[in-house]
N, C-alpha and C positions, 0 to 999 in steps of 0.2 A: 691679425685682428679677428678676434671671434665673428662670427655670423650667424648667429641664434637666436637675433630677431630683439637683440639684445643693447650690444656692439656692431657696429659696421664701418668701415671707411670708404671714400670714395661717393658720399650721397648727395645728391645736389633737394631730394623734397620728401620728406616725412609726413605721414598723417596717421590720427588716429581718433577713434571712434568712443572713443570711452571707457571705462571698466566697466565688466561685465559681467556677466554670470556665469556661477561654481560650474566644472566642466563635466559633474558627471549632472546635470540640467541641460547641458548645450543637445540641441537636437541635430540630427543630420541637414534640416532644411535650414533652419535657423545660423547654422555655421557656414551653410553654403551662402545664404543671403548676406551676413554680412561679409563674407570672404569677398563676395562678389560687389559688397558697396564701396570695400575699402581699392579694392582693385584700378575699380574705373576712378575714381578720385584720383588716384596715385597717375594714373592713363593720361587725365585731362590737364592735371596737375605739368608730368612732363611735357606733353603738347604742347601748354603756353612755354615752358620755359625753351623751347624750341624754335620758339618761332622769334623771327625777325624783332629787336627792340620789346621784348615781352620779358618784364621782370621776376625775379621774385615774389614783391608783393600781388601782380599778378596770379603768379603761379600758387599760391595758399587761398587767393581768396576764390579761384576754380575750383580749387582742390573741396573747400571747406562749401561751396555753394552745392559741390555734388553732394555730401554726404548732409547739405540741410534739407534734398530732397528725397532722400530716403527715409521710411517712416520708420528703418532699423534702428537706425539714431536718435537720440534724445538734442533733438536740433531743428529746427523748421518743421518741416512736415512731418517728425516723430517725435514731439515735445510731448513733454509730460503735463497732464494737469497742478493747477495751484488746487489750495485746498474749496474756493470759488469752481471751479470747476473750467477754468482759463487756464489757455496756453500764454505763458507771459516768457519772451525772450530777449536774449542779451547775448552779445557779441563783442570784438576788439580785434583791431586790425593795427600792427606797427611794425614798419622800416624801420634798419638798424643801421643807414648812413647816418640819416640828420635825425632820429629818430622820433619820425612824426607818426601819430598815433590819431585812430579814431574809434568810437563805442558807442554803442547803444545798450543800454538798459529799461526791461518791462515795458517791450512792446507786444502786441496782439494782431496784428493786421499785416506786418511787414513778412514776405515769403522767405524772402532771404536777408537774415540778420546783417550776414559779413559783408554785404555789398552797400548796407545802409549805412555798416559803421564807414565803410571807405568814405561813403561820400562826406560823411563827416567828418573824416581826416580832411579830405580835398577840395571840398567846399563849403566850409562855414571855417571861423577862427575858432572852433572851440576844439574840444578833444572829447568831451563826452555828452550825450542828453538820450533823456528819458522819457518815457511815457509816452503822453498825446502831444507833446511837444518834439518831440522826434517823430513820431510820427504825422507831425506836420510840416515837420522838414524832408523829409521822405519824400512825403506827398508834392510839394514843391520842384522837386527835382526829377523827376517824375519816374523815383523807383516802384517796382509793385507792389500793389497791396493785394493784400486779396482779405475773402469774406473769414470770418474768424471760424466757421464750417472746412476749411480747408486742412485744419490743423486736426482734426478731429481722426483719432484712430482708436479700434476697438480694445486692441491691447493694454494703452494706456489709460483710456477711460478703464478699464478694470482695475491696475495699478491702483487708478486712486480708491478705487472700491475699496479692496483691499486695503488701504494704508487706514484709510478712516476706520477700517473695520477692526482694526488692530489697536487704533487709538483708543477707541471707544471701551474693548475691553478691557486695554489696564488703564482707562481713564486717566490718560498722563496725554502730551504732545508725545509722543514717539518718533525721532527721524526718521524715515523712509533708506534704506539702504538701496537708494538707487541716484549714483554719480555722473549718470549718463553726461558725457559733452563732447564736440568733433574739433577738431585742430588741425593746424598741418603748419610747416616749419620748411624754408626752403633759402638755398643757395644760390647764386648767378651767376651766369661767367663773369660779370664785372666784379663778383666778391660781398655782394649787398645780400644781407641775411634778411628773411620775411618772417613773420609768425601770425598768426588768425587762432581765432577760438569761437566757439559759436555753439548755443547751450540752449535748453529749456529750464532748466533747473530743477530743482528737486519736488518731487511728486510729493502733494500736500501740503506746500511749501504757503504760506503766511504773511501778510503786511505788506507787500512790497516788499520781501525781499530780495537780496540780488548778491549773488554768489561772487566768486571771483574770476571768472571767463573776461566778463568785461572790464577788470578794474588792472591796469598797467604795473606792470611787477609783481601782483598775484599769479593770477595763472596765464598771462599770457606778456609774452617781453622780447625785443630784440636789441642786438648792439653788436656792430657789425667786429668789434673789438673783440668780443668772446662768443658770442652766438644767440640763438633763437632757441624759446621753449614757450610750449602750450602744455595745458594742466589739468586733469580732471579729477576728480574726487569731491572731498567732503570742505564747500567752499570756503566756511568758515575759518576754517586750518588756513589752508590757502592763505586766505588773507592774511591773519595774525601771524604767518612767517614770511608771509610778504615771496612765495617760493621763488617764482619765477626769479625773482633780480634776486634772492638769493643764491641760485645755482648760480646766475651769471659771473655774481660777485666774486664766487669761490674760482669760478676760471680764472677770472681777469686779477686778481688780487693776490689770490692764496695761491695762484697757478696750479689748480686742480687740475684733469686732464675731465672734459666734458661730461664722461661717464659718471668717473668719482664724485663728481661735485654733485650730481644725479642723484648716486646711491647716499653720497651722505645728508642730505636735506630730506630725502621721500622714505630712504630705510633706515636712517637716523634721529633726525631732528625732529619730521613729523611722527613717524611713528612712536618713537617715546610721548610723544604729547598724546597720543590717541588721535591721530590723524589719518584719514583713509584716500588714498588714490594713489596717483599714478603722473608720469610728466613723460613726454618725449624731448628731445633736442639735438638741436645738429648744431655741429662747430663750426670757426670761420674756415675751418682744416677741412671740410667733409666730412667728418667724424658723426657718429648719429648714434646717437645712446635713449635706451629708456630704464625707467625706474620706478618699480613698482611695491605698494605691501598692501595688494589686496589681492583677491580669487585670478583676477585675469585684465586686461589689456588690450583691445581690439587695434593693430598696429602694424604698418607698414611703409617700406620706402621703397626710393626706385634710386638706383647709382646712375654715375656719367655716362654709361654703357645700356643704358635704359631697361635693364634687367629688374625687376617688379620681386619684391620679398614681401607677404604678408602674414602675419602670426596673432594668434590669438591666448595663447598660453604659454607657456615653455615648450617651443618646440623645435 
């Protein structure tokens, strides 16, 4: 089995940080920083699944909480502005035994997206909520919030400078070519597949909208029958191929092998459409595949053997 950052077997927790930028842009400190956010995720990620009665779904939503506090990421602490000049975030957290699900969409207040979707898996009867309504269920159960100043980073306030500034001259909406979102996908010794996504969404971004991180079979999906996958790119696509449960589908039905089913949805399916991103996934086998048709990838796992691979390119 290749090892290229590509293909791998033997994986028990994948994450990854998003697509990113063309590699001759990548700075020496800039690749060292996110090397080093994808790293310690992958670190905290195997911890949990290490310890005594600590699942899966544990282990993604560690994984995915580390990298919502890096402001590398286009996730918690490094969201991107709306066209408002708000960080609005959205998450999805779902087990692939009974596969219960929870999400959050266009919230402003909550630190950590993924741990708010959990609790909306585990405690209310819904599966998704949004806005001030989530975040007064949040607040109820008494996840953090913090001041919406906490989200604030200089990089991305220029982002939006910039995107407005681009709009304004060809006097059109312009999308923003910026996919950022964090994920992570994991296995357990009892066999139960996990997947988390957790996003800012896109820079300039309009109405309430709300990408595909949070919405189940878009970009984020498990079934412990063929596997787990988280998604990032251009959300729209996302949704209208619904990717997520379609890669799954192609395992479980058309008995693709994890990878294939990968490359045919994200280098086939989307990309004819003019769809731009990128997906990870691990199998019920340990197999762990990505699939990408854009510049780059922020991406990494750790095997049984607790040995740490992280790649950002073809490398």
């Amino acid at each position: 089995m290749q090892e290229n950052g590509k293909i791998a077997s033997g994986v028990v927790l994948g994450v990854h940080g998003g697509t990113g930028i063309e590699l001759s842009k990548m700075t020496p400190d800039f690749d060292r920083r996110v090397r080093a956010g994808l790293r310690e995720a992958l670190r905290l990620g195997w911890e949990t699944l290490r310890k005594p009665g600590k699942t899966s779904l544990d282990a993604v939503e560690i994984a995915v909480r580390s990298l919502e506090d890096s402001p590398e990421f286009n996730a918690g602490k490094g969201a991107v502005f709306n066209h408002e000049g708000i960080n609005e975030l959205d998450a999805a957290i779902m087990e692939g035994h009974e596969k219960r699900a929870g999400a959050i969409a266009g919230v402003t207040q909550v630190r950590n997206p993924i741990s708010a979707a959990r609790a909306v898996m585990e405690q209310s009867e819904h599966v998704m909520m949004i806005s001030e309504g989530a975040e007064a269920f949040v607040r109820s159960r008494g996840i953090e919030l913090v001041d919406s100043k906490y989200f604030f980073t200089d990089e991305r306030w220029q982002e939006l400078q910039d995107a407005k500034k681009l709009e304004a001259e060809r006097r059109a909406s312009t999308p923003p070519r910026q996919w950022g979102t964090v994920g992570s996908v994991a296995l357990d010794s009892k066999g139960d597949l996990a997947a988390a996504t957790s996003t800012g969404g896109m820079t300039n971004k309009r109405f309430g909208r709300v990408g595909d991180s949070p919405l189940l079979g878009c970009g984020t999906y498990a079934d412990n029958s063929s596997g787990a996958v988280s998604a990032t790119g251009h959300g729209e696509f996302f949704i209208r191929f619904a990717v997520a449960h379609e890669i799954l589908s192609l395992v479980k039905y058309a008995k693709l092998s994890i990878e294939n089913a990968c490359e045919e949805v994200i280098g086939n399916q989307l990309k004819k459409a003019g769809g731009e991103g990128a997906v990870i996934a691990l199998g019920k086998d340990g197999h762990f595949a990505m699939a990408r048709n854009c510049a780059s990838l922020y991406r990494g796992y750790v095997k049984e053997d607790g040995s740490t691979h992280v790649f950002l390119f073809d490398e």
